[in-house]
C-alpha positions as CSV (number, residue, x, y, z in Angstrom):
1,X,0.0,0.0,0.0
2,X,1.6,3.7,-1.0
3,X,1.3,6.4,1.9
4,X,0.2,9.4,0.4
5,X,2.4,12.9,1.3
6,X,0.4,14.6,4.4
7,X,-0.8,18.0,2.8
8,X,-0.2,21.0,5.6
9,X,-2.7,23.6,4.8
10,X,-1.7,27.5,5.1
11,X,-1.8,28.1,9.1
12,X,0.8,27.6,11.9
13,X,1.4,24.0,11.8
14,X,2.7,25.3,7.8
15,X,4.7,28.2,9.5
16,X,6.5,25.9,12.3
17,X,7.5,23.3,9.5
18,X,8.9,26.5,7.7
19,X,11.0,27.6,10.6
20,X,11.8,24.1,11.2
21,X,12.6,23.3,7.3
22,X,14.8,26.6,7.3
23,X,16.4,25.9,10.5
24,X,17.0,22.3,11.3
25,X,17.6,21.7,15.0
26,X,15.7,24.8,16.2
27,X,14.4,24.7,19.4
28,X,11.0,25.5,20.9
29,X,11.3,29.0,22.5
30,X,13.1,29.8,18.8
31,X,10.0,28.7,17.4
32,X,7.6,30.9,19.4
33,X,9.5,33.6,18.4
34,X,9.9,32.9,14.9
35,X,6.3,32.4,14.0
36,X,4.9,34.9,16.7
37,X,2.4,32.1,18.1
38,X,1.9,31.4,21.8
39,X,3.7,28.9,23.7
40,X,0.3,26.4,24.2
41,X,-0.2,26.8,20.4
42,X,3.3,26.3,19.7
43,X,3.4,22.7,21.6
44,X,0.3,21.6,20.5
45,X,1.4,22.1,16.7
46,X,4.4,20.9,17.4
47,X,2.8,17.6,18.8
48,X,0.7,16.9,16.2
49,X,3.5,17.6,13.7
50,X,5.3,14.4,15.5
51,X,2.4,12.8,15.4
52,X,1.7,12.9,11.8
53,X,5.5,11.8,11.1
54,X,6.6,15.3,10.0
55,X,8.9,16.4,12.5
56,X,10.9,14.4,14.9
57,X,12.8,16.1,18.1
58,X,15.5,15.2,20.3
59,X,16.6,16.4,23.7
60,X,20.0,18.4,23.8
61,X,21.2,20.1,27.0
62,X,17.8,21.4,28.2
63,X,16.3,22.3,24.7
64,X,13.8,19.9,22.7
65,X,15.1,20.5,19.0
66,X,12.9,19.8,16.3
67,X,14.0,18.6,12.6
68,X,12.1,17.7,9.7
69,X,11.3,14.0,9.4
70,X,14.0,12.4,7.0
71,X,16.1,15.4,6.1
72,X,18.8,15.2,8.8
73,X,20.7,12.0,9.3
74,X,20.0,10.6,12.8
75,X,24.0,10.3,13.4
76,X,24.1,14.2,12.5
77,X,21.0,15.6,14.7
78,X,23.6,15.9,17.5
79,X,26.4,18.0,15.9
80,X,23.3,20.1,14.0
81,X,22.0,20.7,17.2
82,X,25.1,21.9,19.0
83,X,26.3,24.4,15.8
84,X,23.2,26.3,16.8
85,X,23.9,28.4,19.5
86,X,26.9,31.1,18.2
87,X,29.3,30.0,21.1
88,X,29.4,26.3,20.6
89,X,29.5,27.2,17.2
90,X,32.9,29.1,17.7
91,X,34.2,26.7,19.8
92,X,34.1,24.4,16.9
93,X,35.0,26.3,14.3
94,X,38.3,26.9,16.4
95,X,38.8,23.7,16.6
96,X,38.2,22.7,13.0
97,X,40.9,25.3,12.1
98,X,43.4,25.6,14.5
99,X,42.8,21.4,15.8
100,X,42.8,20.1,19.2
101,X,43.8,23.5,22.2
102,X,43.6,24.2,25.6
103,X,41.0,26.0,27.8
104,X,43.1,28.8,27.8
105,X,44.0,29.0,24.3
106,X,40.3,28.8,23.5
107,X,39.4,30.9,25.9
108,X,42.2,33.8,24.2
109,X,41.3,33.1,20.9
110,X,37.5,33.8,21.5
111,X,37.4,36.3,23.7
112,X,35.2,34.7,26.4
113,X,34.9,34.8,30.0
114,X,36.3,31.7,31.4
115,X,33.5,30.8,33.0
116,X,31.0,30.9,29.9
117,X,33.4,29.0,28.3
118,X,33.8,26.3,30.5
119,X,29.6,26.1,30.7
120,X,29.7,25.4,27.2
121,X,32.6,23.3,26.8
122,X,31.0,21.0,29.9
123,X,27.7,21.1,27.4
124,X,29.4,20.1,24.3
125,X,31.2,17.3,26.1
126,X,28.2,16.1,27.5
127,X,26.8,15.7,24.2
128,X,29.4,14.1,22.9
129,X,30.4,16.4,20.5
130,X,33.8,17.5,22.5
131,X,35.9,15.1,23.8
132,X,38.4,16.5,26.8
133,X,42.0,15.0,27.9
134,X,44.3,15.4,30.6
135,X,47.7,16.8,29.9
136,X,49.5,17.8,32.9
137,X,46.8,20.6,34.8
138,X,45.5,21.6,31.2
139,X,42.7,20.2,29.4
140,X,43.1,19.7,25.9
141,X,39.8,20.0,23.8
142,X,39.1,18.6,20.8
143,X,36.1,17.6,18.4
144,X,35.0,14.0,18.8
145,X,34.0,13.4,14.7
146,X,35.6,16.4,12.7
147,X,34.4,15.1,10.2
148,X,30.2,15.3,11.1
149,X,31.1,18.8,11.7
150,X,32.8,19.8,9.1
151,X,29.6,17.8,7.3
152,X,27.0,19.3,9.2
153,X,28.2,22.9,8.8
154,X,28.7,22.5,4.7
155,X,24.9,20.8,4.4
156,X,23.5,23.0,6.8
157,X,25.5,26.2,6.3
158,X,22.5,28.7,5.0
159,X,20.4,27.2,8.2
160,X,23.1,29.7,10.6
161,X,23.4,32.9,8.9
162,X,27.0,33.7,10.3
163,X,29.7,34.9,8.2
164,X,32.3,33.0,9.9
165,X,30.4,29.6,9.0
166,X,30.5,31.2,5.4
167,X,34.1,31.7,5.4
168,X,35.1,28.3,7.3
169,X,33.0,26.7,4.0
170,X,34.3,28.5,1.5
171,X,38.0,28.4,2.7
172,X,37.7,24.1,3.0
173,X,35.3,23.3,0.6
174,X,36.1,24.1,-2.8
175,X,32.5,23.4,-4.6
176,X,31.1,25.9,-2.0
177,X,32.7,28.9,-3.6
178,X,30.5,31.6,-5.0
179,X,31.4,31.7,-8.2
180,X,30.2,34.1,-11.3
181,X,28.9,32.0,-14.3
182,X,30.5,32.6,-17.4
183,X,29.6,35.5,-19.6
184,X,29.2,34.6,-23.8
C-alpha cells in the first residue's frame, strides 16, 4: 500500500515546518519567536506535527530540537544541534581550524569569560560532540568526529546565517565557492 504525502494547509502547523525546514535543530522558544504564536499553540502544533511523522525532536542540553522527518541524518542531529547556539559554534569552528587547544587557548582566541566558556565546553562534552583529555593541569579539547562537523556545517550552512560559518566553507570546501557564471 503507498502512503500518500500529508498536505499541511496554510496556518501555523505550515509556518512551524517552515521555521523548522529553514532551520533544522531549532528549538522550541526559537520557534515561538519565529512564528509569533503562543507557547500552548506552539506545543500543541508541534505535537501533532510528531504525530503525523513530520517532525521528529531530540533532547539536547535542556532544549527539545525539532527537525524535519528524513532530512537530517540521525547520526548528525547531535552536531546540528550543537552548531546552533553562536558560542558552541565558535568553539568548533576553532577547533576545526586551528585542531585540538587548551582551555586557555580557547578561551584567548575567543574572547570569552572563562566561565562561559567552560559552561559550554561541559555542554558540548556532554553531548558528545567535544571530547576533553588530561595533559598535565590543562585540558586539551578537541572535536570527537571532525568530520560530522565539518559535514554538518557544509549541508547545513545557510540554516546559521553567520559569516564565519560562510568563510570556514568556503575556505575548506572548494565546490562551495561563489562563483560568477561565465559571460558569452
Amino acid at each position: 500500500m503507498r502512503s500518500l504525502p500529508i498536505d499541511v494547509p496554510a496556518g501555523p502547523r505550515a509556518e512551524i515546518l517552515r521555521c523548522v525546514h529553514e532551520e533544522p535543530g531549532i528549538h522550541l522558544r526559537r520557534i515561538e519567536r519565529e512564528t509569533k504564536l503562543a507557547l500552548g499553540q506552539v506545543l500543541y502544533h508541534l505535537d501533532r506535527l510528531e504525530r503525523m511523522g513530520l517532525l521528529v525532536s531530540s533532547r539536547d542540553a535542556g532544549f527539545r530540537r525539532y527537525f524535519a522527518a528524513h532530512e537530517v541524518a540521525r547520526g548528525d542531529k547531535p552536531f546540528v544541534g550543537a552548531l546552533r547556539p553562536r558560542i558552541p559554534r565558535a568553539v568548533q569552528l576553532a577547533l576545526l581550524e586551528h585542531g585540538p587547544q587548551t582551555h586557555k587557548a580557547l578561551q584567548q582566541r575567543l574572547g570569552l569569560a572563562p566561565s562561559t566558556l567552560s559552561f559550554h565546553l561541559q555542554r558540548l562534552v556532554a553531548a558528545n560532540v567535544l571530547v576533553r583529555e588530561r595533559a598535565g593541569t590543562a585540558n586539551i579539547y578537541a572535536l570527537a568526529d571532525a568530520e560530522a562537523t565539518q559535514r554538518a556545517l557544509v549541508s547545513y550552512r545557510s540554516s546559521f546565517r553567520d559569516p564565519e560559518v560562510d568563510r570556514y566553507v568556503e575556505e575548506t570546501d572548494p565546490f562551495a565557492r561563489r562563483t560568477t557564471p561565465l559571460s558569452m
